[in-house]
SERO-4910 file (N, C-alpha, C, O; in steps of 0.05 Angstrom, whole numbers):
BEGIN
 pado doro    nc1    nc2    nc3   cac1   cac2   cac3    cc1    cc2    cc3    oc1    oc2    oc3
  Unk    A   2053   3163   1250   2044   3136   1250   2055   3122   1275   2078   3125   1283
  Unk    A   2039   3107   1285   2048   3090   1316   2041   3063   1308   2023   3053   1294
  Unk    A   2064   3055   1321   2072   3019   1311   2056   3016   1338   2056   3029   1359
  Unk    A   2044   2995   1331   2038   2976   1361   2053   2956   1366   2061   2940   1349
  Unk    A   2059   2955   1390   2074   2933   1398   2065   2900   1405   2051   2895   1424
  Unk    A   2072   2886   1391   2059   2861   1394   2068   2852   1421   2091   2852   1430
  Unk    A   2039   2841   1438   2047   2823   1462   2061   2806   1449   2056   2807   1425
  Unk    A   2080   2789   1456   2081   2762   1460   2076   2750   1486   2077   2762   1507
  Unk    A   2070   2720   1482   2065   2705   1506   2082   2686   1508   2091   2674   1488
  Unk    A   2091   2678   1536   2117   2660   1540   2099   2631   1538   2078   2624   1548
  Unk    A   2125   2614   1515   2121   2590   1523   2116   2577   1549   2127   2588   1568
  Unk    A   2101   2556   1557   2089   2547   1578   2091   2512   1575   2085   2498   1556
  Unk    A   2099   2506   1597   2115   2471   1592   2086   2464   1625   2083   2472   1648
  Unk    A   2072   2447   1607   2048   2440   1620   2059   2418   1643   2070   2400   1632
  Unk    A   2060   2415   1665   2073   2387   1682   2058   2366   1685   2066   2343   1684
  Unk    A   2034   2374   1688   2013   2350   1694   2012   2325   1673   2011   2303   1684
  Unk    A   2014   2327   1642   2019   2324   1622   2046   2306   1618   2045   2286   1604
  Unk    A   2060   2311   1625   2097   2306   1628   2097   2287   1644   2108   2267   1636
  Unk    A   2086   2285   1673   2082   2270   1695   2070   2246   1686   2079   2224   1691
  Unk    A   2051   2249   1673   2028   2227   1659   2049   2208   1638   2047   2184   1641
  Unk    A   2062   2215   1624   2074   2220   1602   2104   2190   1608   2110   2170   1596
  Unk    A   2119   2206   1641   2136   2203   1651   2122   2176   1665   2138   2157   1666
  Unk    A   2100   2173   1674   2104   2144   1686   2086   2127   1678   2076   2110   1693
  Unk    A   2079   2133   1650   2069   2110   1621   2094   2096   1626   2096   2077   1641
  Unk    A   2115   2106   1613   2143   2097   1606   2154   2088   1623   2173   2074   1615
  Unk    A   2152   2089   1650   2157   2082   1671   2146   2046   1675   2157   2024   1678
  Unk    A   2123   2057   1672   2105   2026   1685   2116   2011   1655   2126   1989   1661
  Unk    A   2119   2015   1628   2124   2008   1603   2152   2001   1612   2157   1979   1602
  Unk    A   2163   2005   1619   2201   1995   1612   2192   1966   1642   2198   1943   1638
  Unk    A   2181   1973   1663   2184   1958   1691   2170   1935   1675   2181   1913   1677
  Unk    A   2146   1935   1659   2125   1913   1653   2149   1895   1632   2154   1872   1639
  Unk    A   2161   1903   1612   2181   1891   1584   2206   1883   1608   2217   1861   1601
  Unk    A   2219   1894   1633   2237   1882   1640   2223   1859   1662   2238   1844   1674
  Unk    A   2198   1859   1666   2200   1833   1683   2191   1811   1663   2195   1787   1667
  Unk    A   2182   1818   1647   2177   1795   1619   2205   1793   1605   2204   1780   1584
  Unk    A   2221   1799   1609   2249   1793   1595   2271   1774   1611   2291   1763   1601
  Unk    A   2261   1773   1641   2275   1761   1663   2268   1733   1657   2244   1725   1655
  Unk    A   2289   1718   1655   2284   1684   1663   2299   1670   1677   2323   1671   1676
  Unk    A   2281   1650   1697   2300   1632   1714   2321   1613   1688   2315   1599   1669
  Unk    A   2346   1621   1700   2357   1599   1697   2370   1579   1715   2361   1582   1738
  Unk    A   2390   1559   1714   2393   1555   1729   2423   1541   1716   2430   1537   1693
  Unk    A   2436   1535   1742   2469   1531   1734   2467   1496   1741   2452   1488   1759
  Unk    A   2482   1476   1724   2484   1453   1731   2509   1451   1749   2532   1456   1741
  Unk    A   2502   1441   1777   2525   1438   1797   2528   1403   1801   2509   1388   1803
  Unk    A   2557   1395   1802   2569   1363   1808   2577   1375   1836   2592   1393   1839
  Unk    A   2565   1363   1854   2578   1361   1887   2600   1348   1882   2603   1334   1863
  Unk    A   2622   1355   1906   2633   1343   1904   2639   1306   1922   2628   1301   1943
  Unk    A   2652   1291   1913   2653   1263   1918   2656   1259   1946   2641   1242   1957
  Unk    A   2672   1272   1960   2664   1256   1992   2641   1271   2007   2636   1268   2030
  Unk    A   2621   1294   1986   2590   1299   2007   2585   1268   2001   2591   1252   1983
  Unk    A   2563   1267   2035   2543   1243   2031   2515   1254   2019   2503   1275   2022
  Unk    A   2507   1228   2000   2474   1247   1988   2456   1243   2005   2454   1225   2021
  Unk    A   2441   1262   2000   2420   1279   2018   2396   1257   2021   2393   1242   2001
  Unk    A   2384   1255   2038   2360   1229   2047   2341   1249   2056   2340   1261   2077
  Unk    A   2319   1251   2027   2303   1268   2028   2281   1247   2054   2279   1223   2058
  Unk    A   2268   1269   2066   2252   1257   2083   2256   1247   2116   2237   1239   2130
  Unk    A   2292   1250   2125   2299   1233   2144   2298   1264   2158   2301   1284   2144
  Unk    A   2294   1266   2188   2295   1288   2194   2328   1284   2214   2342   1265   2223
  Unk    A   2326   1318   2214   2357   1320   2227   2363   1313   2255   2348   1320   2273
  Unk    A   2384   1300   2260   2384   1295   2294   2380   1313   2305   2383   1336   2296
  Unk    A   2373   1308   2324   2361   1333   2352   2381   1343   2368   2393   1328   2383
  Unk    A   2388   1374   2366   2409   1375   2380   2413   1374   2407   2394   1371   2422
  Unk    A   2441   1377   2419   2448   1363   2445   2439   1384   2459   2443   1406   2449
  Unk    A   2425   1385   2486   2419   1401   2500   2438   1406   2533   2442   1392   2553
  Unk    A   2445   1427   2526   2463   1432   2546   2459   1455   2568   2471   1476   2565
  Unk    A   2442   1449   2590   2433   1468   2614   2444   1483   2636   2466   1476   2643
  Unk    A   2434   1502   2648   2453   1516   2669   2427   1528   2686   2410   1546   2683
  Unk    A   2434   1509   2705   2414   1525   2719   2421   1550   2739   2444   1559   2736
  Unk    A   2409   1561   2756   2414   1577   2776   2434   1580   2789   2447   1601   2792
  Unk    A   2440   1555   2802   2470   1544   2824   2495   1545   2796   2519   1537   2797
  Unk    A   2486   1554   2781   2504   1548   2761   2526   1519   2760   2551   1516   2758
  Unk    A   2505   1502   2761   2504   1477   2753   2511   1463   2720   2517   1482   2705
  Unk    A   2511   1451   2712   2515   1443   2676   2504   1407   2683   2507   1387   2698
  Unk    A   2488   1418   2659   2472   1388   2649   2462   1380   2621   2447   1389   2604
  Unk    A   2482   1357   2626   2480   1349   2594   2459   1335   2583   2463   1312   2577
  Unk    A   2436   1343   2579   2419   1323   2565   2397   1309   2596   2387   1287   2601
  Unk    A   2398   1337   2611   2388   1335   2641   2404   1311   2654   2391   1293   2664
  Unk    A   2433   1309   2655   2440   1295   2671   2466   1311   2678   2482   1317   2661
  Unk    A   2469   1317   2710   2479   1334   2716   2514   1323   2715   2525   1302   2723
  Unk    A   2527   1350   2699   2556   1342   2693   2576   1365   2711   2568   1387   2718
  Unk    A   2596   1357   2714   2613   1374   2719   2634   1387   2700   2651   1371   2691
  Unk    A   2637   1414   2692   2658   1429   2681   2675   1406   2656   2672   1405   2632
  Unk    A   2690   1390   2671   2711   1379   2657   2696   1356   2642   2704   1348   2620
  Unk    A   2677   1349   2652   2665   1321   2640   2652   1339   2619   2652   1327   2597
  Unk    A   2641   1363   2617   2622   1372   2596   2641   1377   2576   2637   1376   2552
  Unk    A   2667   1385   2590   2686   1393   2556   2691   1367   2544   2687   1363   2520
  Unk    A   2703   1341   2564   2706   1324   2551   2682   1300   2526   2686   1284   2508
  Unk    A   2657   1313   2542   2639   1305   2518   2634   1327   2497   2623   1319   2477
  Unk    A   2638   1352   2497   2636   1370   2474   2659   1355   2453   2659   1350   2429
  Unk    A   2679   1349   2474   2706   1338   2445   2687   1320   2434   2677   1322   2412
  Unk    A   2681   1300   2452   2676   1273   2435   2645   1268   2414   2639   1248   2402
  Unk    A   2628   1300   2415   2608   1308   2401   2620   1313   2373   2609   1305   2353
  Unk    A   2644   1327   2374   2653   1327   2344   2658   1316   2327   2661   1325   2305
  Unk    A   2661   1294   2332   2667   1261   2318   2626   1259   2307   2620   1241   2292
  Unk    A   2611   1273   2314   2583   1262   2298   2584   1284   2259   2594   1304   2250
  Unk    A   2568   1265   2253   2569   1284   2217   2564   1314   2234   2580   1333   2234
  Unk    A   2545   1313   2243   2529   1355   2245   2529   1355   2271   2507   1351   2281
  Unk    A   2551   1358   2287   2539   1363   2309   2520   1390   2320   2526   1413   2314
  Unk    A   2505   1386   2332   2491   1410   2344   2485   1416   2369   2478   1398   2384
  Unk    A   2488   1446   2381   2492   1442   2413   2466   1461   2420   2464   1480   2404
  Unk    A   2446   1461   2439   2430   1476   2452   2435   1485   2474   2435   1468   2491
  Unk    A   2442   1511   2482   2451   1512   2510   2414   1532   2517   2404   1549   2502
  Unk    A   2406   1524   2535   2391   1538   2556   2393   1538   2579   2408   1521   2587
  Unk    A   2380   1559   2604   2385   1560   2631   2356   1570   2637   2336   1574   2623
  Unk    A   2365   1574   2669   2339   1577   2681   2342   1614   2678   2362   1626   2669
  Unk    A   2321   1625   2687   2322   1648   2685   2343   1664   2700   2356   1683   2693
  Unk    A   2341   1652   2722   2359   1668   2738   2398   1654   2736   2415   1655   2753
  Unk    A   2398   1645   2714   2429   1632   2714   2446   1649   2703   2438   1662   2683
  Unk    A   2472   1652   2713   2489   1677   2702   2499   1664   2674   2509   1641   2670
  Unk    A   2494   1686   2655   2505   1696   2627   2527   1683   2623   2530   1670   2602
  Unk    A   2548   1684   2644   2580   1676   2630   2584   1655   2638   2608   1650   2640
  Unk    A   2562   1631   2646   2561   1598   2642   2563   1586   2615   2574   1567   2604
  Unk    A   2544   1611   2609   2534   1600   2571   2555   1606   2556   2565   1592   2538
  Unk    A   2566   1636   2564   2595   1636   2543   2609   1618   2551   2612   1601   2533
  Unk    A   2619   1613   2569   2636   1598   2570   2631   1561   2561   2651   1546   2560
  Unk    A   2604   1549   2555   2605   1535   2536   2605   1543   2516   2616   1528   2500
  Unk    A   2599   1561   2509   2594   1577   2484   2626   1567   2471   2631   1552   2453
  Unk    A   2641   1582   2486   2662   1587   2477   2677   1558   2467   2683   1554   2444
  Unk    A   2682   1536   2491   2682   1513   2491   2675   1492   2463   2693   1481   2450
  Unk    A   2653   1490   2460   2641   1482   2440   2661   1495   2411   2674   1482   2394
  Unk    A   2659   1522   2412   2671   1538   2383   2701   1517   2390   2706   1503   2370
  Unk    A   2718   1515   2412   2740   1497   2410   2747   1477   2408   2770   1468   2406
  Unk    A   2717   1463   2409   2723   1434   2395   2709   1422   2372   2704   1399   2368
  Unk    A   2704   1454   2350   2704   1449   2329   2669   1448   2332   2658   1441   2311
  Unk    A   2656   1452   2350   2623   1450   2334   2619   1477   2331   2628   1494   2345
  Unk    A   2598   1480   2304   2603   1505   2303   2571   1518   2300   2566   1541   2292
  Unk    A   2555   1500   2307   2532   1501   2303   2520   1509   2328   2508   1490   2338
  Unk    A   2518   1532   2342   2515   1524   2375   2490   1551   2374   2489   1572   2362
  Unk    A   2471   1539   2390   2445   1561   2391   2437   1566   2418   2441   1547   2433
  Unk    A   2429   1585   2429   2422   1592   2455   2388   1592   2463   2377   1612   2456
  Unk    A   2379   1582   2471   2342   1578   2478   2338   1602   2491   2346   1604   2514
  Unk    A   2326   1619   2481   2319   1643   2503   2286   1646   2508   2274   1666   2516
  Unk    A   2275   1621   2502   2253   1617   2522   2259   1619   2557   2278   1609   2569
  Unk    A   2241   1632   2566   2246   1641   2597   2231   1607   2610   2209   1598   2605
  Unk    A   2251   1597   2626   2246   1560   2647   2251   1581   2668   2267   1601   2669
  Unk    A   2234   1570   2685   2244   1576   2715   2254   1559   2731   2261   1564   2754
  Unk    A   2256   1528   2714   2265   1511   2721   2279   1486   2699   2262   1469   2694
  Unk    A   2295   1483   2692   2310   1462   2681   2301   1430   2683   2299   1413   2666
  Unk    A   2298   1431   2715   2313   1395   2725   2271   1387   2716   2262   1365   2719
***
């Protein structure tokens, strides 16, 4: 007498199915956590020496401070010298916000501007921006 031997067949884990399966649940948990999210918001007391805010008034214009070519300095196109420009950077700090614009002409050397740059950071404004629109002329 001869036994036959039973095939068996190996279990088989379908992926396509699993994949489908895997980002139901996916899009299902992302959809319930953005419906579960809510603005809140925290109640804040400023404190007493801010001044309040004047919706609508726009902000002063900041100070414009130039360098041209000759490596020259001009404050507000009126041409200054070195010591006179630090001594009005001091006396800019005394405004609520002060703000400083330095631009030059294209061809003005780099370490004019740091060196207001720097200036400015020492008398406390701290707001200082550089125009890198290309002037070929200032005056």
């Amino acid at each position: 007498m001869q036994v036959s031997k039973t095939v068996r067949k190996k279990a088989r884990i379908e992926i396509i199915p699993l994949i489908d399966v895997i980002m139901f649940l996916m899009a299902a948990f992302v959809l319930v956590m953005l419906s579960m999210s809510k603005s809140k918001h925290i109640p804040l007391e400023l404190p007493a020496g801010t001044p309040p805010i004047q919706i609508g008034e726009p902000p002063p214009p900041p100070t414009k401070i130039s360098i041209d070519s000759a490596g020259d300095f001009f404050w507000e196109g009126q041409r200054v010298s070195l010591d006179d420009l630090l001594l009005r950077l001091n006396g800019l700090k005394s405004q609520v916000d002060p703000k400083v614009l330095i631009e030059g002409e294209v061809s003005a050397q780099f370490g004019k501007a740091v060196v207001v740059l720097d200036e400015a950071r020492k008398a406390g404004i701290f707001k200082v921006t550089i125009d890198t629109k290309v002037k070929n002329s200032i005056r």
